[in-house]
C-alpha positions as CSV (number, residue, x, y, z in Angstrom):
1,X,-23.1,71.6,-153.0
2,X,-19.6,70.3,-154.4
3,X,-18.5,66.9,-153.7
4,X,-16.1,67.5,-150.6
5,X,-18.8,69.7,-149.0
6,X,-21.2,66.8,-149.4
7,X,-18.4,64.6,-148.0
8,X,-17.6,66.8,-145.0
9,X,-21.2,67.5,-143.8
10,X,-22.3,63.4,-144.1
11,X,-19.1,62.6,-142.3
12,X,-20.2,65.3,-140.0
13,X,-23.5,63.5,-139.7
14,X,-22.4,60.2,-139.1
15,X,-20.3,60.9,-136.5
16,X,-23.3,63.5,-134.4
17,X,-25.4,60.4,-134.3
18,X,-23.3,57.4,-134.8
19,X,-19.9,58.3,-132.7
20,X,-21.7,59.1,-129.3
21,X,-23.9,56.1,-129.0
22,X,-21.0,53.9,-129.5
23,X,-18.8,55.2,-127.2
24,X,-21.5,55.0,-124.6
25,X,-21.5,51.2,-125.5
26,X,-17.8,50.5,-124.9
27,X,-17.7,52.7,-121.9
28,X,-20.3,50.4,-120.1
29,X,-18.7,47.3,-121.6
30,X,-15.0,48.4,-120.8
31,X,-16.4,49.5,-117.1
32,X,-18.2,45.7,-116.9
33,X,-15.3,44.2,-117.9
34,X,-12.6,45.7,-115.4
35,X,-14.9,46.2,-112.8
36,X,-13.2,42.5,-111.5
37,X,-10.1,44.2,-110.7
38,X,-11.8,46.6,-108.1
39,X,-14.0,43.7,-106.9
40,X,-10.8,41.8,-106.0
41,X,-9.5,43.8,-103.4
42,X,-12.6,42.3,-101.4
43,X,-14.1,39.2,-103.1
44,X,-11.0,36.9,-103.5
45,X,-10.2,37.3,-99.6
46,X,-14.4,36.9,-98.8
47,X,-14.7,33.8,-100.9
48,X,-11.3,32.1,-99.7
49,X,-9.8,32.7,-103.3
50,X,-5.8,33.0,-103.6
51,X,-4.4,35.8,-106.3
52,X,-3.8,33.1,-108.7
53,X,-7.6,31.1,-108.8
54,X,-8.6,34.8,-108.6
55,X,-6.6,35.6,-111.3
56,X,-7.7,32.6,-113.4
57,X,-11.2,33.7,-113.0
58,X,-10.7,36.8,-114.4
59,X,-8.9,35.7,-117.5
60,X,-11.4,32.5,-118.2
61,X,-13.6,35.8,-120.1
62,X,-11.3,36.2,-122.6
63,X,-11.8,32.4,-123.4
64,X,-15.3,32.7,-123.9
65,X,-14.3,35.8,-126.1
66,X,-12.4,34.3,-128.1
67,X,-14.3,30.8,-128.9
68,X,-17.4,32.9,-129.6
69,X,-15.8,36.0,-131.5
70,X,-15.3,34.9,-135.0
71,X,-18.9,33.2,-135.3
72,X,-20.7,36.7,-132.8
73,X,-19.5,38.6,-135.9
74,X,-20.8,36.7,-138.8
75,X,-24.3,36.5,-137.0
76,X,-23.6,40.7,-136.8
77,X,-22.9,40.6,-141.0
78,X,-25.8,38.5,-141.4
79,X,-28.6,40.5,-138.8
80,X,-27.5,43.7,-138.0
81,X,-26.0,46.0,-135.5
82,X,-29.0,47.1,-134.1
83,X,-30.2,43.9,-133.5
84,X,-27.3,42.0,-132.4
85,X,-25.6,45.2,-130.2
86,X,-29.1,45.0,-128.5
87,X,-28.6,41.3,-127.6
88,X,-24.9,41.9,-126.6
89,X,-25.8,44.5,-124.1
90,X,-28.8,42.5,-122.5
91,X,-26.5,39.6,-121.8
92,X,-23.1,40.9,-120.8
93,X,-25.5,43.3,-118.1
94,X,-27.2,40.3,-116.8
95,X,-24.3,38.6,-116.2
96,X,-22.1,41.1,-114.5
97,X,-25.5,41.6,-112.1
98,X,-25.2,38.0,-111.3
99,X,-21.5,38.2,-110.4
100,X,-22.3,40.2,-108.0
101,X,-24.3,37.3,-105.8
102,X,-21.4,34.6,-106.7
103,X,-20.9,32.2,-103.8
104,X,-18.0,29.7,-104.8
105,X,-14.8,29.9,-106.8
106,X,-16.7,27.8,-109.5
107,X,-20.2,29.8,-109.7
108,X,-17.1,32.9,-110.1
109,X,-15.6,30.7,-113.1
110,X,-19.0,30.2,-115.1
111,X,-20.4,33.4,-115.1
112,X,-16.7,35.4,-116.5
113,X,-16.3,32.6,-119.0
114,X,-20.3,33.7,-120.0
115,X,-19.7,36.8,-119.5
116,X,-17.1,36.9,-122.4
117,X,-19.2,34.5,-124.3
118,X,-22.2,37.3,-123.8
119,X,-19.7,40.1,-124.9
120,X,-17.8,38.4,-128.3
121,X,-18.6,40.5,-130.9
122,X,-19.1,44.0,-129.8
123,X,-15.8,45.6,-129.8
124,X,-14.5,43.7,-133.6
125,X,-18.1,44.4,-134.3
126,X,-18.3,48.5,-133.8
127,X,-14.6,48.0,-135.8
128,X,-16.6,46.3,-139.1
129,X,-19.6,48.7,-138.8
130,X,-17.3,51.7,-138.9
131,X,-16.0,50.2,-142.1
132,X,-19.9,50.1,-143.4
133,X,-19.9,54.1,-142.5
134,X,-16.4,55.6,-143.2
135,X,-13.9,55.8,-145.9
136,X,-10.0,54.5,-144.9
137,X,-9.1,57.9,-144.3
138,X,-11.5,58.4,-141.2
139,X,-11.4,55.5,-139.9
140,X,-8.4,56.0,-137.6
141,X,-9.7,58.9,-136.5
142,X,-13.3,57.4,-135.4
143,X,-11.5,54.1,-133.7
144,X,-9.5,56.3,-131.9
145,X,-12.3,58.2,-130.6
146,X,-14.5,55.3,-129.8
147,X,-11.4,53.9,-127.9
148,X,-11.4,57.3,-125.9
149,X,-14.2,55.7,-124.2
150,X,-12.3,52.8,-123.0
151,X,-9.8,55.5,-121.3
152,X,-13.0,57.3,-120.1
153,X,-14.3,53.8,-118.6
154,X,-11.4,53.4,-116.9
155,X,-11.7,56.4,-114.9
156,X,-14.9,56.5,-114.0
157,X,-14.6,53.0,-113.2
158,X,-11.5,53.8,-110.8
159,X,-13.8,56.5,-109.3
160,X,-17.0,54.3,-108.7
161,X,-15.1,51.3,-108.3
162,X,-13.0,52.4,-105.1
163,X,-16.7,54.4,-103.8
164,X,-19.3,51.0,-104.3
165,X,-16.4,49.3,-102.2
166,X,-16.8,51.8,-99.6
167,X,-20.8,50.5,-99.7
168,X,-19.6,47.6,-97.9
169,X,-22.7,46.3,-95.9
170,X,-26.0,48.7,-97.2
171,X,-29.2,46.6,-97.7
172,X,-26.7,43.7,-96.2
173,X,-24.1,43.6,-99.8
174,X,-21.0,43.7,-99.3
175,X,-18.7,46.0,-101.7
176,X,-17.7,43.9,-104.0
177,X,-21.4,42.9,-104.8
178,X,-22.1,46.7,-105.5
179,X,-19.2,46.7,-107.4
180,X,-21.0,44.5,-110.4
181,X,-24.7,44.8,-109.6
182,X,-24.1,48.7,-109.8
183,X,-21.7,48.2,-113.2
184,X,-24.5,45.7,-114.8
185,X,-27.3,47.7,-114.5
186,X,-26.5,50.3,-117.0
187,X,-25.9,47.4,-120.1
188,X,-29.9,46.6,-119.3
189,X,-31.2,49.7,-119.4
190,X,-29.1,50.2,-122.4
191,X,-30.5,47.7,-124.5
192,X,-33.8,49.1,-125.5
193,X,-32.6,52.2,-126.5
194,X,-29.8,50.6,-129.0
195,X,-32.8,48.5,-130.4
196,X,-34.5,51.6,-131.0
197,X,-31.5,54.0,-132.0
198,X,-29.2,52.3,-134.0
199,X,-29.5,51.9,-137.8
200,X,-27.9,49.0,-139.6
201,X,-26.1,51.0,-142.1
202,X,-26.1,54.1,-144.0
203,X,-29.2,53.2,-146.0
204,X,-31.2,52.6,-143.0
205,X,-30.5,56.1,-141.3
206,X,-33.1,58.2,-141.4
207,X,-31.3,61.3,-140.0
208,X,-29.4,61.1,-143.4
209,X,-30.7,62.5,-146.8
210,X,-31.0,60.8,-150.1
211,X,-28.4,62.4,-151.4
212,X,-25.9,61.9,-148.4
213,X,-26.8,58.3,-148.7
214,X,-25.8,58.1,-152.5
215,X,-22.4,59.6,-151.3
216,X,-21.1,57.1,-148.5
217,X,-21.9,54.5,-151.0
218,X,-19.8,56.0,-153.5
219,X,-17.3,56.8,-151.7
220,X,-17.2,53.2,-150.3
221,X,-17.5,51.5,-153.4
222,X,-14.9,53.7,-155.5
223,X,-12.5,53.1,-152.7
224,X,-13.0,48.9,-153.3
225,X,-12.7,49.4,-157.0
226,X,-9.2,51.2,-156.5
227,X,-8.3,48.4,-154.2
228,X,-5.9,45.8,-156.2
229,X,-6.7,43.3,-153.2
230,X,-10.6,42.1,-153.8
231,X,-10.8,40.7,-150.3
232,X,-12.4,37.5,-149.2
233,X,-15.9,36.7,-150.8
234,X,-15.5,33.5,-147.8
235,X,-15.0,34.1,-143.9
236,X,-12.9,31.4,-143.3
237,X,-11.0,32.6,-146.1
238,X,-10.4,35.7,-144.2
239,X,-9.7,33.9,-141.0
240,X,-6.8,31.9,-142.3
241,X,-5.1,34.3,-144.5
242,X,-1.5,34.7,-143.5
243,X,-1.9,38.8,-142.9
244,X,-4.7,38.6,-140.5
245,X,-3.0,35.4,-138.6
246,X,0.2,37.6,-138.8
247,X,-1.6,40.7,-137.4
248,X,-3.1,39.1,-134.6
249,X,0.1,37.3,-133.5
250,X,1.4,41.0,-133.3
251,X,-1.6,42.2,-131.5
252,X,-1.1,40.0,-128.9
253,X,1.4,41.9,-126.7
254,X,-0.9,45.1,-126.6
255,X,-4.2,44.4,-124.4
256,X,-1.6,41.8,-122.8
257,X,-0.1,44.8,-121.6
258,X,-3.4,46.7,-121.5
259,X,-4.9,44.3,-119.3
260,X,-1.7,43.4,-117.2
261,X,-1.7,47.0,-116.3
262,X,-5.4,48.0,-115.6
263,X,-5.7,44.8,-113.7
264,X,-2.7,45.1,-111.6
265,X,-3.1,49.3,-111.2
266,X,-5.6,49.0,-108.6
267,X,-3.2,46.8,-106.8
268,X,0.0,48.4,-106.9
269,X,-2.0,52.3,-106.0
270,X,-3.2,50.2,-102.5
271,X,0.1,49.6,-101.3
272,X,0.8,52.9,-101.2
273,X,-1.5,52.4,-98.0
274,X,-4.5,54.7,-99.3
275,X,-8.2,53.9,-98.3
276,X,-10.7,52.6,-101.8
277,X,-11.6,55.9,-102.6
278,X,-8.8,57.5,-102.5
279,X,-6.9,55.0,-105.0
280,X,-10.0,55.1,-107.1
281,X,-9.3,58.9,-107.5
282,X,-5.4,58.1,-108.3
283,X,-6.4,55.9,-110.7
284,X,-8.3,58.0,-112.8
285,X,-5.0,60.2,-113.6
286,X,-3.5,57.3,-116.2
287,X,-6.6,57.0,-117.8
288,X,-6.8,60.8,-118.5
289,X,-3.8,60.7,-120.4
290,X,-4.8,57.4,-122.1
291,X,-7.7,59.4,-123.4
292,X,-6.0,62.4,-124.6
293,X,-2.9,60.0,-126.4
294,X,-5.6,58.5,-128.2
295,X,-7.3,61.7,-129.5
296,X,-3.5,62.8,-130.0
297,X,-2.0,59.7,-131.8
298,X,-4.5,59.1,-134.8
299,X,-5.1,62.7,-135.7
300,X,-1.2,62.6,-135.9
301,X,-0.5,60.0,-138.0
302,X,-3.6,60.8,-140.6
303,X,-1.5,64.0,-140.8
304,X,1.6,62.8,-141.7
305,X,0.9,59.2,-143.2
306,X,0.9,56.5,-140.9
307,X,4.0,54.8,-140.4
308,X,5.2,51.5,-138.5
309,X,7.1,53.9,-135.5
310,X,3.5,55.0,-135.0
311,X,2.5,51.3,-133.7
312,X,6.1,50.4,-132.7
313,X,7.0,54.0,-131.3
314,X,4.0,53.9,-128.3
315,X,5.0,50.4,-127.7
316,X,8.6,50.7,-126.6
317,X,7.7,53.4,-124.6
318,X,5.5,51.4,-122.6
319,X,7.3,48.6,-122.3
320,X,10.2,51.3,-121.2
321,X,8.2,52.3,-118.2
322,X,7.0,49.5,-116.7
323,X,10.3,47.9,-116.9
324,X,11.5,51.6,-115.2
325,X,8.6,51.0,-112.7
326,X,10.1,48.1,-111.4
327,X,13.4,50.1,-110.2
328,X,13.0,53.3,-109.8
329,X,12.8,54.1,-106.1
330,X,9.3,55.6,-103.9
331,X,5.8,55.3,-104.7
332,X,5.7,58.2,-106.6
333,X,8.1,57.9,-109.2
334,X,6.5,54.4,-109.7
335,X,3.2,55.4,-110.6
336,X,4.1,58.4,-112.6
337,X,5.9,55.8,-114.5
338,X,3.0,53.3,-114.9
339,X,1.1,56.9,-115.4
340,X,3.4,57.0,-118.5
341,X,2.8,53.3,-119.5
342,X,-0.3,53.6,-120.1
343,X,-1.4,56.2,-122.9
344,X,1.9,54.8,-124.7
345,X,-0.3,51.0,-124.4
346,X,-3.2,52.2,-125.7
347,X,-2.3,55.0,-128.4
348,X,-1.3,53.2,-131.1
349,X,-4.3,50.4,-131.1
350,X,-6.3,53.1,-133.3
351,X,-3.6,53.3,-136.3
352,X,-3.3,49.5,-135.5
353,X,-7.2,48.9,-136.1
354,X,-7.1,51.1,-139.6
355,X,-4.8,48.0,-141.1
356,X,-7.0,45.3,-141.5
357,X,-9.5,47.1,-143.9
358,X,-7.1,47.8,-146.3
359,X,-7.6,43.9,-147.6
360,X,-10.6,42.7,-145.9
361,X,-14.1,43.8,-146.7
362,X,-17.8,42.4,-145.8
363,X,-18.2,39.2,-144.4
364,X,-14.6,38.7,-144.9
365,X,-13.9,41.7,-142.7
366,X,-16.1,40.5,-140.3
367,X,-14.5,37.7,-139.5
368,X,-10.9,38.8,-140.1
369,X,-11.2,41.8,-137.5
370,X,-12.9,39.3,-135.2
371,X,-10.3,36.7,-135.5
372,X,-7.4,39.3,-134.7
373,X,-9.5,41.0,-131.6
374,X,-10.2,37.3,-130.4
375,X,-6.5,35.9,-130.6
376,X,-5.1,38.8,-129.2
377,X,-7.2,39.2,-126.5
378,X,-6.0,36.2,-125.3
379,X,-3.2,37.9,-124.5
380,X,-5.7,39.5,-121.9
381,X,-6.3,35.8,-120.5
382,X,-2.5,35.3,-119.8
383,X,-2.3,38.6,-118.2
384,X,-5.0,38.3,-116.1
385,X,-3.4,34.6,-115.2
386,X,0.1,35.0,-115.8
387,X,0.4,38.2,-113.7
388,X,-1.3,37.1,-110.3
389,X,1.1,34.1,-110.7
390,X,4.2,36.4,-110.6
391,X,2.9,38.2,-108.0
392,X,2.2,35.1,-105.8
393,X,5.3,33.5,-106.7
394,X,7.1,36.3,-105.8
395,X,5.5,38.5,-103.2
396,X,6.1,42.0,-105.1
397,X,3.4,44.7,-106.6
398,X,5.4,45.7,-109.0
399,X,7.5,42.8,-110.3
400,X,5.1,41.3,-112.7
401,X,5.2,44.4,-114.9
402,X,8.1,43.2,-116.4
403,X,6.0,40.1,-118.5
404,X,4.2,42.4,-119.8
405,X,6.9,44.6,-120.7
406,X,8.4,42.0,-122.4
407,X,5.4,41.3,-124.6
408,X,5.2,44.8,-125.6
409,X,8.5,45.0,-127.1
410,X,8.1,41.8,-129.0
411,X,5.2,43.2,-130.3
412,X,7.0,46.2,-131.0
413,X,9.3,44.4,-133.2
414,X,6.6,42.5,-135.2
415,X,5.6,45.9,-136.4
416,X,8.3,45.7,-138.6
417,X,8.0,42.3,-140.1
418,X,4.1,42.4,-140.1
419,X,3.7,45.7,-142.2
420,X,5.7,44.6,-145.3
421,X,4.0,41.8,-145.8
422,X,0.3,43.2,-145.7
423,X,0.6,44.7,-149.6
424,X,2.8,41.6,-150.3
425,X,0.4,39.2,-149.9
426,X,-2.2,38.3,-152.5
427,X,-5.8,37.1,-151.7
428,X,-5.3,34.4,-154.2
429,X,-2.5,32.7,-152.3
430,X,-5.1,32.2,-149.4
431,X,-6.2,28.3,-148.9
432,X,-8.8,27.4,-147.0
């Protein structure tokens, strides 16, 4: 068997086994983590909560995310996957069961900022493993299609979400408490079979041969050699070079927008005057074509080289269309614009995700990747505060689509600074 046969049939491998599990992972994380903006449409007016302490509620996970990230991957480097996913699923599942039997605005606080305590780690930590399994050259490819699930979430979590509403009152629960006990579940029974399942790395697979094994290690370690940049032998390191603090300033803007518009989606669809099922149904049209941009997107750029329009291109287009969705006239042009929005959002996050292993490897990847997923998704925090705050302040569904859009097309601009300086700048230069 040649070299490139061997190459093709491991890759092959990895991704039968690997791919599926993870994407099954996110899709119950993702799904646990928007199931609040379904929950909303009954829980803030049965627990006497306004949009903006509703709002605040929401966003206090992404805190929890990101004081916890950085150090939920370095346990991950230093324990394993398999252990460690096991432990992240357990958690985030227990607490999304318990949301559903909150009884104050502050039992409501505690258990989202836990719940993003519980969850730090997984997605910056499926981002480092891939880089333990796949050579650059996948690897857009594979975060692309584990970020298919996230799409995939979405819809089925627009589907179940507006149906477990419509449960309102069986065995004496309201909706909105079958909204998360029925979303947790699934993360506990989960758990054992990760712990079971999932290998640590390629030496640890069983379902791959000896000599299939000798190749990803090659492949991984003639790829550092060729590197000119040795990466970070310390974590902090990592953390504090100028690339990955400049990376995650420009992911910012991106699940801001992300998280602005899934949050807010659910919202906008009810004023159309449609019953919970029925905009559960509409809302599973964006994420459809969020799913196929990010198939799309990846397998596009790995054919022609990536490029900065491929981050910055998606980006202005969605900040385009929600800004559009604020004036266009009728109900249906806006959605089909937010419908627009939001593949353009999410497509370029896989090309996005390939940069940061280009200068950061083991522990130092780790952290880096954890650091940029933390800081940016504080960008979901702000929307998930910011944006009730517009609406409050100003009455309109639609209105405080235009923050976000903003965000979006600073980060869009970034692209161009950001890039440049990622082959510019030498580990050595780094202090700690």
């Amino acid at each position: 068997m040649t070299t490139q046969s061997m190459g093709q049939s491991t890759l092959r491998r990895i991704t039968g086994r690997l791919m599926p599990l993870f994407c099954l992972m996110y899709l119950i994380a993702y799904i646990d983590r928007q199931n609040v903006s379904y929950a909303k449409l009954q829980m803030a007016d049965a627990l006497g909560m306004s949009e903006a302490v509703y709002g605040l509620g929401a966003g206090l996970f992404f805190i929890g995310y990101f004081l916890f990230e950085a150090p939920a991957n370095l346990v991950l480097a230093r324990v394993g996957a398999r252990v460690w996913f096991t432990r992240i699923m357990a958690t985030w599942g227990l607490i999304t069961i318990g949301l559903g039997f909150t009884n104050s605005p502050a039992m409501f606080y505690a258990l989202r900022f836990l719940l993003g305590v519980a969850e730090a780690g997984f997605f910056p930590g499926v981002l480092y493993v891939l880089t333990l399994w796949y050579p650059q050259a996948h690897r857009g490819r594979m975060i692309g299609a584990f970020m298919i699930a996230s799409a995939v979430a979405n819809a089925v979590g627009a589907l179940i979400g507006g149906a477990l509403l419509d449960m309102d009152g069986l065995f004496g629960l309201a909706g909105w408490q079958w909204v998360f006990i029925a979303t947790g579940a699934p993360a506990v029974l989960l758990a054992p079979y990760v712990l079971w399942r999932l290998p640590n790395g390629p030496a640890a697979a069983p379902w791959l041969t000896p000599e299939q094994k000798a190749w990803i290690d090659t492949a991984l370690q003639d790829e550092a050699d060729a590197s000119p940049d040795a990466g970070h032998a310390s974590a902090w390191r990592a953390i504090l070079d100028r690339r990955v603090l400049l990376l995650a300033l420009m992911y910012v803007g991106f699940p801001l927008a992300a998280y602005g518009l899934s949050y807010w989606l659910p919202t906008v669809v009810k004023g159309f005057g449609v019953s919970n099922t029925v905009n559960g149904m509409l809302n599973v049209i964006p994420w459809i074509l969020v799913g196929l941009a990010l198939w799309w997107l990846p397998r596009h750029a790995a054919r022609v080289g990536h490029s900065a329009w491929h981050i910055a291109g998606p980006a202005l287009v969605g900040a385009a269309c929600l800004v559009l969705s604020v004036v266009v006239p009728g109900a249906v042009a806006k959605f089909a614009l937010l419908c627009v929005a939001a593949p353009a959002i999410f497509a370029a996050q896989p090309v996005f995700w390939s940069l940061p292993p280009t200068f950061l490897r083991g522990a130092g990847a780790a952290a880096g990747i954890a650091a940029i997923n933390s800081i940016g998704n504080l960008g979901g925090f702000v929307a998930q505060t910011v944006v009730p705050a517009i609406k409050q302040a100003t009455g309109s569904d639609i209105l405080p689509m235009l923050f976000p859009a903003l965000c979006l097309t600073i980060a869009a601009g970034m692209v161009f600074i950001v890039l440049p300086q990622l082959s510019r700048a030498p580990a050595r230069d780094v202090g700690t």
